[in-house]
C-alpha positions as CSV (number, residue, x, y, z in Angstrom):
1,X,140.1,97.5,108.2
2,X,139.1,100.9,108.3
3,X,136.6,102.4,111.0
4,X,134.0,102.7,108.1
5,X,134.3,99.2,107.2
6,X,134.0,98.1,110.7
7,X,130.5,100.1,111.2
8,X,129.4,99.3,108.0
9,X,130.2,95.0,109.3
10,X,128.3,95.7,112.4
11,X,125.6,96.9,110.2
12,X,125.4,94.0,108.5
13,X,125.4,91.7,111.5
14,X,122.5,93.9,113.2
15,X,120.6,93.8,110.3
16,X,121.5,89.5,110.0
17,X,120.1,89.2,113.5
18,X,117.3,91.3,113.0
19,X,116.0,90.1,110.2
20,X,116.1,85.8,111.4
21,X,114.2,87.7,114.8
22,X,111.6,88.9,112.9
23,X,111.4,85.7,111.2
24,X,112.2,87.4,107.8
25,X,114.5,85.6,105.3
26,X,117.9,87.1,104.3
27,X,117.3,87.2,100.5
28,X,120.2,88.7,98.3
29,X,117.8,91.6,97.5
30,X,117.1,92.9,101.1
31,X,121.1,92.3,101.6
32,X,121.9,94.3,99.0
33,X,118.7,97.3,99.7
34,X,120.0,97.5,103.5
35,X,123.8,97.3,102.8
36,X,123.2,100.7,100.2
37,X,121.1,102.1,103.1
38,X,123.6,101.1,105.8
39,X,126.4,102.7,103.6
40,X,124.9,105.8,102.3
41,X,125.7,109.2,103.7
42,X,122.9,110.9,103.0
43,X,119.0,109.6,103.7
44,X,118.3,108.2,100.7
45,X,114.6,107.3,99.1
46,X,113.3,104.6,97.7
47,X,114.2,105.9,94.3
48,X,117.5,106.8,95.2
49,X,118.6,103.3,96.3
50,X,116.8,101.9,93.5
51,X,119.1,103.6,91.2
52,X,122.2,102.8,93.3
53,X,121.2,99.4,93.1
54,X,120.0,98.6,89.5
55,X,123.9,98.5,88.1
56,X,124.4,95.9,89.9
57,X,121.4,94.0,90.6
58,X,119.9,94.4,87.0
59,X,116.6,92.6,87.7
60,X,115.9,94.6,90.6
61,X,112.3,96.5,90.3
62,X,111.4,99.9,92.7
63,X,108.4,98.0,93.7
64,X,110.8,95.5,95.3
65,X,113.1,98.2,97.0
66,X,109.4,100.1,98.2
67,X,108.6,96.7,99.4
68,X,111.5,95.7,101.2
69,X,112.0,99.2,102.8
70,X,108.0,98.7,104.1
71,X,108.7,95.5,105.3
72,X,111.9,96.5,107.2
73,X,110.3,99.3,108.5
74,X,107.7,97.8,109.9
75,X,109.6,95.4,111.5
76,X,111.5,98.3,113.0
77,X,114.8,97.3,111.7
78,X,115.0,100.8,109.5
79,X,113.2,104.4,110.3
80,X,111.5,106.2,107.7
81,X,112.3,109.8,108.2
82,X,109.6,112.1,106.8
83,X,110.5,115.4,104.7
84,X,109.3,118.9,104.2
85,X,109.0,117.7,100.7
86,X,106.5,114.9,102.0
87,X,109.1,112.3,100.1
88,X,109.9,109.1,102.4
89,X,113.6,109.1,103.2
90,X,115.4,106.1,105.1
């Protein structure tokens, strides 16, 4: 296992935890939307992810990935980092 897949695991288990203490469920979507945040190397927006994601989850919507990140971030499991642009990345 490389040292990326090992972060990328405990990631994944943080986010797992954090999610069942914030009483939040772990739905396929929000595993999916974190695991592309978790993974990215860049900080990505909500648009972004959304078209990182759509391949694969094809009945994914942006409203759901704007959701999700809203949620997550108000639960404090993700950080919004604000631009010069004034575009939301995470």
């Amino acid at each position: 296992m490389t040292h990326q897949q090992k972060t990328l695991r405990e990631k994944m288990a943080y986010f797992e935890l954090a999610c069942r203490d914030a009483g939040l469920k772990l739905t396929h979507q929000r595993l999916e939307i974190y695991r592309e945040l978790a993974a990215a190397a860049d900080h990505p927006t909500a648009e972004m992810l959304y078209t990182r994601l759509r391949k694969g989850l094809p009945t994914l919507s942006l409203d759901t990935v704007y959701r999700t990140l809203a949620t997550l971030e108000e639960r404090n499991i993700i950080t919004r980092v604000q631009t010069d642009e004034s575009q939301a990345r995470y």
